[in-house]
N, C-alpha and C positions, 0 to 999 in steps of 0.2 A: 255138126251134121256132115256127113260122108257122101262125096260125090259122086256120080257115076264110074268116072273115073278110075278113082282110088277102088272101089270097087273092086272092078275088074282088075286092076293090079292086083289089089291081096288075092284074088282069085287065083289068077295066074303065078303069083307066087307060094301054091301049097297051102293057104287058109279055106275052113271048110265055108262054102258060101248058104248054108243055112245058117251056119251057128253064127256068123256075120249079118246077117240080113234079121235075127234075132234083137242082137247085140245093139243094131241100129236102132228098132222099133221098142225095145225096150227104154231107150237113151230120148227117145223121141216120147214115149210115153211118161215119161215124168212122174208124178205122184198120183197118176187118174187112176185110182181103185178099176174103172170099168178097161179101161186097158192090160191093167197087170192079169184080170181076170180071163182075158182073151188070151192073152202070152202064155197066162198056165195052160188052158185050155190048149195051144197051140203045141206045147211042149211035151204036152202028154199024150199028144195025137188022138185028140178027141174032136173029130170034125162034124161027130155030128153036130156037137153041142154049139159049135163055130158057126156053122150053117145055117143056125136056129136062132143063134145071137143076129148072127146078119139080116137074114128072115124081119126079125122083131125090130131092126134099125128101119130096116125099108118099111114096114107095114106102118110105123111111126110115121115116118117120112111121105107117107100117099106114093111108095115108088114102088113098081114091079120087078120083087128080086131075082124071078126068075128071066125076065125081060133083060134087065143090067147085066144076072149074071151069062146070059147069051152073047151080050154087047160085050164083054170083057175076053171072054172066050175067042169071041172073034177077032177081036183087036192084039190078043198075044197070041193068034196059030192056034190056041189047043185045041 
């Protein structure tokens, strides 16, 4: 696993920090079929389907996704 750190070094040294921050979550996701499926989905820039997956984790979870995703929103500036 890749540190903040290192990160930001290959950052700063001319690596693209999507296809990095990919690289990781792929490396991280390991053999989980429901992960790979996120990653394509991510890949192919299909956010609806992303949004929908998330959606269906929270609705699971008794969590409000639109609630969290405000709480995330806020906590990174966008």
């Amino acid at each position: 696993m890749m540190n903040p750190l290192q990160l930001i070094g290959m950052i700063k040294n001319g690596g693209n920090p999507q296809q990095m921050v990919m690289n990781m979550l792929q490396n991280m996701g390991g053999n989980n079929p429901m992960m790979a499926n996120v990653l394509n989905m991510a890949q192919s820039g299909n956010t609806k389907q992303i949004e929908q997956f998330a959606r269906n984790i929270c609705k699971e979870r008794g969590v409000s996704f639109d609630d969290e995703f405000a709480k995330f929103r806020r906590q990174t500036g966008l």
